[in-house]
Structure formats: structure tokens, C-alpha cells
N, CA, C and O atoms as a GROMACS GRO file, in nm:
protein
  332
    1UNK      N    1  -2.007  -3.082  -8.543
    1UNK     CA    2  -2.109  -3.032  -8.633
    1UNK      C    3  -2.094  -3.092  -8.772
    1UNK      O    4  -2.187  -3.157  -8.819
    2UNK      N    5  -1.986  -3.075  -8.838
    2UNK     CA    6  -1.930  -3.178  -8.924
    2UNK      C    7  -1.988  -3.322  -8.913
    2UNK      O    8  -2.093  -3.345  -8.972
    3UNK      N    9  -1.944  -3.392  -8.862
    3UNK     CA   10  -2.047  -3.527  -8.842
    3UNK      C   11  -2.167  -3.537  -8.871
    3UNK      O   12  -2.209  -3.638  -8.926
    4UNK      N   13  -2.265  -3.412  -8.831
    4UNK     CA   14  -2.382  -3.457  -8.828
    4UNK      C   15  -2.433  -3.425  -8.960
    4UNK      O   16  -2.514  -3.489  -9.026
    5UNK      N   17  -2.366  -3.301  -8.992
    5UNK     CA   18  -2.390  -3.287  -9.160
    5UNK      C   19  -2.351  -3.382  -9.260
    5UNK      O   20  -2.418  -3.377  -9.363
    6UNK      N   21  -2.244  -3.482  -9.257
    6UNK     CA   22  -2.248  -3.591  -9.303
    6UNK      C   23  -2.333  -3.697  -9.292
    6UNK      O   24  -2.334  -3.767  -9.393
    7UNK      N   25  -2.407  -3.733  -9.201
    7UNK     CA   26  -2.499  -3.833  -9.107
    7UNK      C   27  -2.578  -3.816  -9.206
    7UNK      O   28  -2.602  -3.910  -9.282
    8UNK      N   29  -2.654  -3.644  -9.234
    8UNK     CA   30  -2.723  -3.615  -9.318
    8UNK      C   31  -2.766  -3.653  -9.430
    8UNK      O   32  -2.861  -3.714  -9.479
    9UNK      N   33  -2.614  -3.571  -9.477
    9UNK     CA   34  -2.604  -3.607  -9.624
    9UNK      C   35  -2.619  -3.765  -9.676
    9UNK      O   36  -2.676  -3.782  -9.784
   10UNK      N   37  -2.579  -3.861  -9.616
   10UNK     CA   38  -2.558  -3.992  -9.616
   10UNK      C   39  -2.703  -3.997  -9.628
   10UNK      O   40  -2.748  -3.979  -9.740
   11UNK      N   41  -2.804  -4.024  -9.507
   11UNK     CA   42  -2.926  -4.083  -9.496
   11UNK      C   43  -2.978  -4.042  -9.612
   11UNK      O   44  -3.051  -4.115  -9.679
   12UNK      N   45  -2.931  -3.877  -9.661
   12UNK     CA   46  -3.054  -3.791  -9.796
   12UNK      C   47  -3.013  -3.840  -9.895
   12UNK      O   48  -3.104  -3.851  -9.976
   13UNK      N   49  -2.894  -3.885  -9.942
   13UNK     CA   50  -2.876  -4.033 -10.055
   13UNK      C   51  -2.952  -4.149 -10.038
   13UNK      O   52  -3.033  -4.186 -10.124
   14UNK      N   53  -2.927  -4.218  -9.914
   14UNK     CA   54  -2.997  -4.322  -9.898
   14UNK      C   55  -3.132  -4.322  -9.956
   14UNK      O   56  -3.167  -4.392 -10.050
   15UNK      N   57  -3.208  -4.234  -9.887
   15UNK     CA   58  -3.353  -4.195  -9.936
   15UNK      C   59  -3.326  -4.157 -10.105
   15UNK      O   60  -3.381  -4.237 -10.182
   16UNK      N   61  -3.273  -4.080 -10.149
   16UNK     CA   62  -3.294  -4.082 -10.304
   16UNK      C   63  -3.259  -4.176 -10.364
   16UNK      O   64  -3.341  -4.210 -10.449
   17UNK      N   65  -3.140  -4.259 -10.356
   17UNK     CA   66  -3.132  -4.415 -10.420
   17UNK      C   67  -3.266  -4.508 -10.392
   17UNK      O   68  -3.327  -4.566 -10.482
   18UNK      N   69  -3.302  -4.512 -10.253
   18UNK     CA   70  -3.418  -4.637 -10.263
   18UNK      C   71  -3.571  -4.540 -10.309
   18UNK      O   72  -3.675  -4.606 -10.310
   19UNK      N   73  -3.577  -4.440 -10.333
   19UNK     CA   74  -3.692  -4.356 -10.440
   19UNK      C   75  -3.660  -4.400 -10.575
   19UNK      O   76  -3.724  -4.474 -10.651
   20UNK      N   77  -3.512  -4.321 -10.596
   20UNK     CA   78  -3.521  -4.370 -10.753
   20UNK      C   79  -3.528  -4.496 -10.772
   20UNK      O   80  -3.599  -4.537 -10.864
   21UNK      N   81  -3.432  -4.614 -10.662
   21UNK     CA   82  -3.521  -4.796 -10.735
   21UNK      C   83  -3.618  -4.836 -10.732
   21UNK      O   84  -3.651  -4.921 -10.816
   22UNK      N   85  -3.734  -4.780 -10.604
   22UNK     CA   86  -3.817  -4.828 -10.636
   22UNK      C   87  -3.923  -4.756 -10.746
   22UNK      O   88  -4.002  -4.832 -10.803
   23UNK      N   89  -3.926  -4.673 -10.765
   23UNK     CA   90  -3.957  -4.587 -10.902
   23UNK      C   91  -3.908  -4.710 -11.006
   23UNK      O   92  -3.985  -4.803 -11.028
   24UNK      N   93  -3.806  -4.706 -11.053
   24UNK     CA   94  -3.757  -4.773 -11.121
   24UNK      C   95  -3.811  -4.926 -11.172
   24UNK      O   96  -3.858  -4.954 -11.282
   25UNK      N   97  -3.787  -5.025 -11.044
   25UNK     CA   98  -3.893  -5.131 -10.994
   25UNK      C   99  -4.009  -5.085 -11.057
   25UNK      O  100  -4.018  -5.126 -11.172
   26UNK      N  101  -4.116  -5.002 -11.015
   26UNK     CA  102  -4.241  -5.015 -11.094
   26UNK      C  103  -4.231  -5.027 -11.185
   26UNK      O  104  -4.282  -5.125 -11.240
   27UNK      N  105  -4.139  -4.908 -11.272
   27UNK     CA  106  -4.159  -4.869 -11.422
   27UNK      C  107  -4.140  -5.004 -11.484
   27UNK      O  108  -4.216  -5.026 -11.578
   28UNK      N  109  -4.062  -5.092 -11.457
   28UNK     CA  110  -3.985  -5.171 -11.523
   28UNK      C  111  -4.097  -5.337 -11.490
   28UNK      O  112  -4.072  -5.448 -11.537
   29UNK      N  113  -4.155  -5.319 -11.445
   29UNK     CA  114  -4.256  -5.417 -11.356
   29UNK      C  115  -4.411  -5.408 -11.370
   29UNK      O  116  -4.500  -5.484 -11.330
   30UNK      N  117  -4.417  -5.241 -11.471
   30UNK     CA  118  -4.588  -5.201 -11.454
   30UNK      C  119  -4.695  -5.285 -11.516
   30UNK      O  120  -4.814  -5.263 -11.494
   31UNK      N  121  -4.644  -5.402 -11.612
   31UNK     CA  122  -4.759  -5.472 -11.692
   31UNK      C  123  -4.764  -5.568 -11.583
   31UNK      O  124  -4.873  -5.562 -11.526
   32UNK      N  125  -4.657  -5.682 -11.520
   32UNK     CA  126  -4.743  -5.729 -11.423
   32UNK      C  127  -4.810  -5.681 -11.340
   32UNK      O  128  -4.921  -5.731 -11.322
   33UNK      N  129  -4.775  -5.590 -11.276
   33UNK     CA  130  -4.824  -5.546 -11.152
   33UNK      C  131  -4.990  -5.494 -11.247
   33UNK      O  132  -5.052  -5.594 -11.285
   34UNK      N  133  -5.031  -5.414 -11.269
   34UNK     CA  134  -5.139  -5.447 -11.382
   34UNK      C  135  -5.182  -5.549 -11.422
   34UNK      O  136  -5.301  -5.518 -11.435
   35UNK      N  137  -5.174  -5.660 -11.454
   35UNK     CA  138  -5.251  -5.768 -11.453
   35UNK      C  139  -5.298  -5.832 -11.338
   35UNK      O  140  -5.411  -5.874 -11.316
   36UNK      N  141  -5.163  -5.834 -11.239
   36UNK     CA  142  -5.230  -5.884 -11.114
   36UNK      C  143  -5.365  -5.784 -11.009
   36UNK      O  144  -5.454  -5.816 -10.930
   37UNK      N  145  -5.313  -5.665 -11.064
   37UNK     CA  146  -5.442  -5.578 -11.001
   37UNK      C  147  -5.588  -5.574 -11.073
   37UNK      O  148  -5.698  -5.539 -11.033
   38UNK      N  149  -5.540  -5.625 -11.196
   38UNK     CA  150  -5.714  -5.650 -11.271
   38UNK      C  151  -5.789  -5.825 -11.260
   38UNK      O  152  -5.896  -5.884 -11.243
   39UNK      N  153  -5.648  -5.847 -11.282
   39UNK     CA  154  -5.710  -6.030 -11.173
   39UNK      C  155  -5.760  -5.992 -11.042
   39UNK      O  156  -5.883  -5.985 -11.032
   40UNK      N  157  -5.718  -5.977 -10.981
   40UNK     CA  158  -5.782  -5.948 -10.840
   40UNK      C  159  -5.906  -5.883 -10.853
   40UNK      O  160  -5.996  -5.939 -10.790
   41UNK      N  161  -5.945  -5.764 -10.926
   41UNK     CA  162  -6.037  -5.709 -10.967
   41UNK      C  163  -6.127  -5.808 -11.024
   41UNK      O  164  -6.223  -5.844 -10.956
   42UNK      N  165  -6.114  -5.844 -11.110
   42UNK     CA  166  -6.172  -5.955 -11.179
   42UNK      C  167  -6.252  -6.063 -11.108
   42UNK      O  168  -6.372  -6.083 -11.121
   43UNK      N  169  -6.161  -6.134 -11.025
   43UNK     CA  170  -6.242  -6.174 -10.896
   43UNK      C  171  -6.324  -6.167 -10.813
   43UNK      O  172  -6.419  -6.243 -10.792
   44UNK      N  173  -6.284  -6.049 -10.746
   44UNK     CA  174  -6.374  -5.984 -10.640
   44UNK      C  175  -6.541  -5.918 -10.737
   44UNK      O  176  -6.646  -5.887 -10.682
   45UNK      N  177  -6.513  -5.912 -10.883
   45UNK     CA  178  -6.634  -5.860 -10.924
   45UNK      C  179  -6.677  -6.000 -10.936
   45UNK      O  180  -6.779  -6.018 -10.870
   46UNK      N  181  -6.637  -6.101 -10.993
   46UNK     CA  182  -6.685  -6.254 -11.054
   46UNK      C  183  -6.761  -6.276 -10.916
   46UNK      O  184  -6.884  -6.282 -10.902
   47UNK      N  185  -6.659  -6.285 -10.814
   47UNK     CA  186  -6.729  -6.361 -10.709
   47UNK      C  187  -6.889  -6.285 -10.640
   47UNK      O  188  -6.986  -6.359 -10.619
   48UNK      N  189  -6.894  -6.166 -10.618
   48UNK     CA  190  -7.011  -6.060 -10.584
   48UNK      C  191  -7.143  -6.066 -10.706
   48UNK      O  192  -7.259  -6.024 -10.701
   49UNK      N  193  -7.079  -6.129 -10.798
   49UNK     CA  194  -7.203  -6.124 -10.893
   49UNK      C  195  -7.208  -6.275 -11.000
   49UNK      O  196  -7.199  -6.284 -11.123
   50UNK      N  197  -7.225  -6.376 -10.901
   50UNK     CA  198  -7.244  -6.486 -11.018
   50UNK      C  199  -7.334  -6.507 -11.084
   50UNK      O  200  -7.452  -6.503 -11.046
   51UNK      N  201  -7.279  -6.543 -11.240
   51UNK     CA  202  -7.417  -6.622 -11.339
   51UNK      C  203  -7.474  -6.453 -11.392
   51UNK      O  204  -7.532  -6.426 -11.497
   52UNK      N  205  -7.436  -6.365 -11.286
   52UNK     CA  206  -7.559  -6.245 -11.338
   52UNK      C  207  -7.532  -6.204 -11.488
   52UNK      O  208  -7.623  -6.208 -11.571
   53UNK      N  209  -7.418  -6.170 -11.516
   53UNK     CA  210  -7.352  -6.176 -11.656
   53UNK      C  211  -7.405  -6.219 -11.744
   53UNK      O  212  -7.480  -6.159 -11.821
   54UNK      N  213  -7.364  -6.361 -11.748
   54UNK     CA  214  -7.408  -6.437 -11.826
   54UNK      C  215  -7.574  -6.475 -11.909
   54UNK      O  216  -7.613  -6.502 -12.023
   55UNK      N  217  -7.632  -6.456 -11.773
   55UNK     CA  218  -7.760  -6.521 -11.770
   55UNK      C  219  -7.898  -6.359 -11.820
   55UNK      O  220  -8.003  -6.363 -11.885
   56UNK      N  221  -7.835  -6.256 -11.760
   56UNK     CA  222  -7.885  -6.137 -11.798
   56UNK      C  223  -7.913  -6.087 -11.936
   56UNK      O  224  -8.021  -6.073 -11.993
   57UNK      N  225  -7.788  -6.064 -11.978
   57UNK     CA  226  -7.739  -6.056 -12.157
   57UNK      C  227  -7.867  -6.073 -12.242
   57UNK      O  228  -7.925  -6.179 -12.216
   58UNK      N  229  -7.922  -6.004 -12.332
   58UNK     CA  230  -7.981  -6.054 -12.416
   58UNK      C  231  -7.931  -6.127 -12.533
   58UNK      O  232  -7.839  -6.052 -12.566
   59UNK      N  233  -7.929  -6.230 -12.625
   59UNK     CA  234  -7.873  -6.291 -12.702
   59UNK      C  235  -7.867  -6.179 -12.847
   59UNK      O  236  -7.759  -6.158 -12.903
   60UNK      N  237  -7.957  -6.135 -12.879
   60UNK     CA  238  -7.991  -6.022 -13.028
   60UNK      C  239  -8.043  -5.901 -12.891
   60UNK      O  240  -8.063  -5.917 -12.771
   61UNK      N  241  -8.050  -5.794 -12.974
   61UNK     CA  242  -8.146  -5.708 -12.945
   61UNK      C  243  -8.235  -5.648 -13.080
   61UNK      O  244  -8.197  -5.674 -13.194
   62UNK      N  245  -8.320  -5.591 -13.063
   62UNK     CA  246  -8.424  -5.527 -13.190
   62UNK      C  247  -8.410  -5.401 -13.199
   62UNK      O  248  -8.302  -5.357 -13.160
   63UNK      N  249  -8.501  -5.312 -13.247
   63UNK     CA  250  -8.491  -5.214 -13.308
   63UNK      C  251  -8.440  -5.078 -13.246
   63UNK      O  252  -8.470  -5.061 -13.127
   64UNK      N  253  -8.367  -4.977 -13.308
   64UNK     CA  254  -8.297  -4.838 -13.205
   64UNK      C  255  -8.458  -4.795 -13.164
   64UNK      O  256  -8.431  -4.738 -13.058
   65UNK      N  257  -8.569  -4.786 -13.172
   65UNK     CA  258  -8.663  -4.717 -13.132
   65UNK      C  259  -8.772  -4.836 -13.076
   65UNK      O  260  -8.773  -4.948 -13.127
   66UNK      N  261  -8.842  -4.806 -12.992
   66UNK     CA  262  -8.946  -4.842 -12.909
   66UNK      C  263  -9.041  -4.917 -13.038
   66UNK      O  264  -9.062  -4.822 -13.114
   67UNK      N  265  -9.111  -5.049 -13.103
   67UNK     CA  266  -9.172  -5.079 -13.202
   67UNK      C  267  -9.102  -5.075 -13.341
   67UNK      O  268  -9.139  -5.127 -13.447
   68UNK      N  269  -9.038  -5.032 -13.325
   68UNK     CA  270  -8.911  -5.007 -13.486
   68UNK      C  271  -8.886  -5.210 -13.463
   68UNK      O  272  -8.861  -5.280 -13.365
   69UNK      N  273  -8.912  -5.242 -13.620
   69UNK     CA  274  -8.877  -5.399 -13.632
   69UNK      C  275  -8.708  -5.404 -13.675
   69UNK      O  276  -8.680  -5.318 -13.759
   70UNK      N  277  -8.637  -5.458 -13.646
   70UNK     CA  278  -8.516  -5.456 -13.678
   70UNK      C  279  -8.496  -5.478 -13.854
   70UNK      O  280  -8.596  -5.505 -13.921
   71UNK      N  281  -8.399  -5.468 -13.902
   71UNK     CA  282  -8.370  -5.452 -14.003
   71UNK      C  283  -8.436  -5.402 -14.162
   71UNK      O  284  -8.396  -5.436 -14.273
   72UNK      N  285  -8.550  -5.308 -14.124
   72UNK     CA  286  -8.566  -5.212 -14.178
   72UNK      C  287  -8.518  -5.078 -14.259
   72UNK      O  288  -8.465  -4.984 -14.199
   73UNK      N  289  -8.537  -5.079 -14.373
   73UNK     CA  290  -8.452  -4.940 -14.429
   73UNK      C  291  -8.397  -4.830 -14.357
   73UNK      O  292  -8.404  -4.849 -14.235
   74UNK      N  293  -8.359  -4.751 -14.380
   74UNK     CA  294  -8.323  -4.620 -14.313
   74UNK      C  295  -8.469  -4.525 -14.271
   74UNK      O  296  -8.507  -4.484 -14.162
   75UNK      N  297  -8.505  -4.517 -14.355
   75UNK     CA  298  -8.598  -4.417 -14.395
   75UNK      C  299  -8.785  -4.434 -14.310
   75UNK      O  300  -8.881  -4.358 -14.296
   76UNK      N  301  -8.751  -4.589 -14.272
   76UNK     CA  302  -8.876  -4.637 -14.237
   76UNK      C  303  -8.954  -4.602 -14.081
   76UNK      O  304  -9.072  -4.619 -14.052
   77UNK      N  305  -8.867  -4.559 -14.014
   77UNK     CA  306  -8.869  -4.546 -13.861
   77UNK      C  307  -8.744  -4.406 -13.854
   77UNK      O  308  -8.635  -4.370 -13.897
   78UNK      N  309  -8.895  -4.352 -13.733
   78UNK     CA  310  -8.802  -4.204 -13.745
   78UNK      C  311  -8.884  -4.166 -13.619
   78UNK      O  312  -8.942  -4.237 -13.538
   79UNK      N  313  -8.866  -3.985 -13.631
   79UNK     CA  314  -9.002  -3.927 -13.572
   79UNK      C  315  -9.094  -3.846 -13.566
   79UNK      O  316  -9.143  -3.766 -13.487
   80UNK      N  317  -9.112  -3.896 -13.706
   80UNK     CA  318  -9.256  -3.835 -13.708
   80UNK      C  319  -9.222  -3.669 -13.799
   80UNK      O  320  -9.322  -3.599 -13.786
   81UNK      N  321  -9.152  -3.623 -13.852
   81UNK     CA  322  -9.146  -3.520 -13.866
   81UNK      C  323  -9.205  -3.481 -13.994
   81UNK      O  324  -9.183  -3.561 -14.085
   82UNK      N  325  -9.278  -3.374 -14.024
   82UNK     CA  326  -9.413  -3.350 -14.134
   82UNK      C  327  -9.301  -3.299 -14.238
   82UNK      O  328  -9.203  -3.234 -14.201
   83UNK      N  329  -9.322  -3.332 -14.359
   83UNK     CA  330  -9.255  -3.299 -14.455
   83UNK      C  331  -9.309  -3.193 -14.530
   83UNK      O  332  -9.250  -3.151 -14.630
   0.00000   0.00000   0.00000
């Protein structure tokens, strides 16, 4: 009976040493491992959507409201509210 409670104990170290290294391993590893998972990311979005990016984009945009000309005072474009 002895034996096997050692057998035990042994394997339930085993298991907590290779938890805590590989715990460890990440912590100590998390910015690559993070870059390589947003490269990959990066990819798989690049490749599913070419040119769309790029080519979509408007170069400027105009005014916060529907007919509002861009760079207009504050005061000039609103809505409407009776004074």
C-alpha cells in the first residue's frame, strides 16, 4: 500500500512541476507568442479580403452632418433649434 502512495505522490509532483513550467514558459514567452498569433491573424484577414482596404477608404471625409460643408464655424450647422 505504501508503494502505491508513493507512485502517487511522485506522478502528483510530476504533474505540478510540468504545470508550473509550462505556465512559466508562457509567461516568460507571451510577447512572441502574441505576435505570432496576430501575424497569423493578420494574414488570414489580408488574404480573405484583398485591395478591399485600401481601395475602399475614403481619402478626406466632409462634414459631421448630412450637407454641413466642412470646415465651417462651430455655430453654423446644428439642428435647428428655435432660439
Amino acid at each position: 500500500m505504501q508503494k502505491v502512495v508513493n507512485i502517487i505522490a511522485i506522478a502528483s509532483g510530476v504533474v505540478s512541476i510540468a504545470v508550473v513550467g509550462s505556465g512559466l514558459y508562457v509567461y516568460l514567452q507571451r510577447d512572441k507568442l502574441v505576435d505570432n498569433v496576430k501575424s497569423q491573424v493578420m494574414q488570414a484577414v489580408s488574404g480573405s479580403l484583398p485591395g478591399l482596404v485600401d481601395t475602399k477608404l475614403p481619402a478626406t471625409t466632409g462634414g459631421v452632418l448630412p450637407g454641413a460643408a466642412a470646415g465651417k464655424g462651430a455655430g453654423s450647422a446644428g439642428l435647428g433649434i428655435p432660439r
